[in-house]
C-alpha positions, 0 to 999 in steps of 0.5 A: 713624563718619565726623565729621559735616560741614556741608551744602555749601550753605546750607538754603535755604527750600523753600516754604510749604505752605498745604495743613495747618492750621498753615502750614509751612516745608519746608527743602532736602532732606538727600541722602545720595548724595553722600556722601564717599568714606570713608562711600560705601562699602558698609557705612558709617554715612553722616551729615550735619550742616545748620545754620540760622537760623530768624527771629522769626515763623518758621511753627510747624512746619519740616519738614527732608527727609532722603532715606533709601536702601534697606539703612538699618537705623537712622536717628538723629537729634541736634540743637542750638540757639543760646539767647542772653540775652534782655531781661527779658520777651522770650521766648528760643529753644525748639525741639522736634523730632519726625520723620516717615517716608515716609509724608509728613507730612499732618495725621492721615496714617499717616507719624507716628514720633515726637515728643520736643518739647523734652524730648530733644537726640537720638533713633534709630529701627530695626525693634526698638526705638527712643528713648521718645517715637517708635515702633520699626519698620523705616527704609524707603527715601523721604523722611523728615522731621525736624519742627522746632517752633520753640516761641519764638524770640528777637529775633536768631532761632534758630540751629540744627544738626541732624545725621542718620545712616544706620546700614546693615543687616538690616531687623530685625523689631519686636515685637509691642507689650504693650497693655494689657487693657481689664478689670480685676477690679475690685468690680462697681458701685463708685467707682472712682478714677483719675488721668487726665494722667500723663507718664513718660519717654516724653515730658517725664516723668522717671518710668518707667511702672513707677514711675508704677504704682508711685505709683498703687497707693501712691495708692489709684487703680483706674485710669490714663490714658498721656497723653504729649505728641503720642505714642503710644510709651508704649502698649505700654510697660506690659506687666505693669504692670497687674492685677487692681487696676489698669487702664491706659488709653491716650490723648495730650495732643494739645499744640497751640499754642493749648491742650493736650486728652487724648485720654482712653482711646482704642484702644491705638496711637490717635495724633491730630495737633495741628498746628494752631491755634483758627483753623484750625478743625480742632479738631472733626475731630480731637474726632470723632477721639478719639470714633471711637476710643473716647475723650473729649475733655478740654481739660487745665488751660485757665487755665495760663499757660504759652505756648500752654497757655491754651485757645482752642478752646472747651468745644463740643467737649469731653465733660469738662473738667480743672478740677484740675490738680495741686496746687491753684492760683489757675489751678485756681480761674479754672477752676472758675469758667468751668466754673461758668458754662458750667453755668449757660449750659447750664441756660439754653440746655437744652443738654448740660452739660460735667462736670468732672475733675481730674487730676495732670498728674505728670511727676517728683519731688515732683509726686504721682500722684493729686493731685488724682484723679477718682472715678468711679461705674462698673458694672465696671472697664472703660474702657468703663465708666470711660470712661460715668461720666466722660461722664455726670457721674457723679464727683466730684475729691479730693485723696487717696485719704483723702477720700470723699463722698457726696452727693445730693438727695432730694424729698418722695415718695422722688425721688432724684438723685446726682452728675450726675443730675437730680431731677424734683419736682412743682413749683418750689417743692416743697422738696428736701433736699441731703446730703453725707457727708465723711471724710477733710478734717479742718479743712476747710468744706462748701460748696453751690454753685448757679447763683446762687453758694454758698448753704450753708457748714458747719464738718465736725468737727474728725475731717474726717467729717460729714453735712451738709443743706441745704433748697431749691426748683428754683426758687431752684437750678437746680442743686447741687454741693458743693465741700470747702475747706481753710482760706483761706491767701491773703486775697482768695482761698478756700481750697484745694480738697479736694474737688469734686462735679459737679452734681445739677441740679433741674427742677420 
């Protein structure tokens, strides 16, 4: 292979493209055809090395073109970036990169190949295979384009270097991708449990996606959900890893900057865009995206503190919400209260409530696949019927496999609601009685949240199993949920959760 040398001239800045959402700086293009002689010849591997400097404020998104001619085989892609210290509380340089084909680079548009963030520093791409996080398929002839995602950049700007090479031959073929079943087997109507935000080497994960089965079925869970950062290449990748006690699902944590939201059990191959901000107000098209191909839409871990993680868009266009993301953190705890809220809005307004879900967001070691997970009220084990019992509010969040609950309100004449149901009595002051049955939390408290706060609070046995009731009225609950807590560790703070249950609400 011939050495990598420098673009004659400097990349020069091309233009903005108001066009997309996110407003984009697309470089001078890459050409191969002037080539040096030694790499002109027929045959020859062809490589080109560019280098820049990307300025504070620079656009989210760079796009570099690279002309691909006929007879190219493989593309592959490396890169590097300068990252100078900085002063204590001023962000440093992080650059992702992904890449476009020739299909163009339009948001939601068909020419999407790929997408490492900055979990990578090189990639390739050919009819047979290609590096996890992009997607194997011939290299046809047009302009292709790197995608730079300058994610922070520091005072002095982000110096980078980005070096492509053509690999010559036969088109090659691409295999027919393994997509999971839609079905497993199953226990008929049940509680069914699943952890939804899983990441695996396909993008920032370390886990293969055997191992992320592995630790699925060694946590209890009847289901998963593939939700890699911005890609869809993990989707054909589980190819007899499911069975008849474990379905896999398909989707994307569409990771834009202004919040992250999973695509949850959307059509294998589905691939939503995320180049755009709250303001760009694109949000809604690519809800009405994940909704078309049979999925929900759910903004993960919306307190997170790390850039661009806190959510901006609003809950208006979400079918659930993940109130629980990991390990139990005081994050979780700014979630559930605005999740609370949003409840209480909702009971005032009429208008439909959002339920809640928790999931591990696992990418490695220690992280446990299943801490937290959501246990679901199905029909079948189905992604269509996992996918009505998340919608409906028909789940509830714990921590391990361990931990069960059951819980429900009943009135005088035989009524009965269950989670995310609603019981209808005779009147406002009719009196109901609340039930929840617990195993599997031992050292920890029972607790009945209203929409005026919690009401109820009950030791549970040394064993970690008991029944706990309480007596109210509609009129003095507009709603009930239970929350299970481990003892408060941090003074000011409650204690952890163990579990959680979305809402029976009460009507008169």
């Amino acid at each position: 292979m011939p050495a990598p040398h420098p673009a004659h001239r400097p990349i020069a800045r091309r233009g903005l493209l108001v066009g997309t959402a996110a407003t984009a700086l697309t470089l001078s293009t890459v050409s191969f055809a002037d080539a040096d002689a030694e790499d002109d010849r027929e045959g020859a591997t062809r490589t080109r090395t560019v280098r820049g400097v990307l300025p504070t404020g620079s656009p989210d998104y760079v796009y570099l073109p690279v002309d691909v001619p006929r007879g190219i085989a493989e593309i592959a892609v490396s890169y590097t970036y300068e990252k100078p210290p900085v002063p204590a509380g001023t962000q440093g340089n992080a650059l992702d990169i992904g890449i476009f084909d020739e299909r163009g680079t339009e948001l939601g548009g068909p020419g999407f190949r790929g997408w490492s963030g900055g979990a990578r520093g090189s990639f390739f791409i050919r009819a047979d295979g290609a590096t996890p996080g992009y997607l194997a398929g011939p290299v046809r002839a047009g302009t292709w384009h790197v995608v730079l995602g300058p994610y922070t950049v520091a005072p002095e700007g982000l110096a980078y270097e980005v070096t492509v090479t053509l690999r010559p031959g036969p088109a090659g073929s691409t295999p027919e991708p393994g997509y999971p079943p839609e079905r497993a087997k199953g226990r008929g109507r049940a509680w069914y449990r699943g952890d939804c935000h899983l990441h695996s080497v396909h993008s920032d994960g370390r886990r293969t996606p055997a191992e992320i089965a592995a630790a699925a079925r060694a946590a209890g869970l009847d289901f998963i959900n593939s939700s890699e950062h911005n890609t869809t290449s993990a989707h054909g990748d589980w190819g007899g890893l499911w069975g008849d006690d474990l379905l896999v699902l398909t989707g994307e944590e569409i990771t834009t900057r202004n919040g992250h939201v999973l695509a949850l059990a959307t059509e294998p191959g589905t691939w939503i865009d995320w180049r755009y901000r709250a303001r760009d107000n694109r949000f809604g098209h690519y809800a009405r995206a994940v909704r078309r191909a049979g999925g929900l839409v759910v903004p993960a871990h919306p307190h997170a503190t790390c850039i661009g993680c806190h959510w901006k868009f609003g809950f208006g266009g979400a079918d659930a919400v993940e109130v629980w993301n990991g390990a139990y953190t005081p994050e979780d705890e700014i979630a559930l209260a605005e999740w609370d809220n949003s409840l209480v809005a909702a009971t005032r307004s009429g208008q439909a409530w959002v339920p809640a879900m928790g999931n591990s967001d696992a990418h490695r070691e220690p992280d446990k696949v299943g801490l937290p997970q959501t246990v679901v009220l199905a029909d079948e084990l189905s992604r269509e019927a996992v996918v009505d019992g998340i919608r409906a509010g028909r789940s509830y969040i714990a921590e391990s496999s361990d931990v069960t609950l059951a819980f429900g309100v009943s009135g005088g004449r035989g009524q009965h609601a269950g989670i995310g149901g609603r019981l209808r009595v005779t009147g406002d002051d009719t009196p109901v009685t609340v039930r929840l049955e617990v195993t599997g939390a031992p050292g920890c408290t029972a607790h009945f949240v209203t929409d005026q706060g919690t009401l109820f609070t009950a030791t549970l046995p040394p064993s970690g199993a008991g029944t706990v009731q309480w007596r109210t009225t509609p009129a003095y609950a507009a709603y009930v949920r239970a929350e299970v807590r481990h003892p408060v560790t941090v003074p000011g703070l409650p204690g952890a959760l163990a579990a959680l249950t979305n809402p029976v609400f009460l009507e008169g």
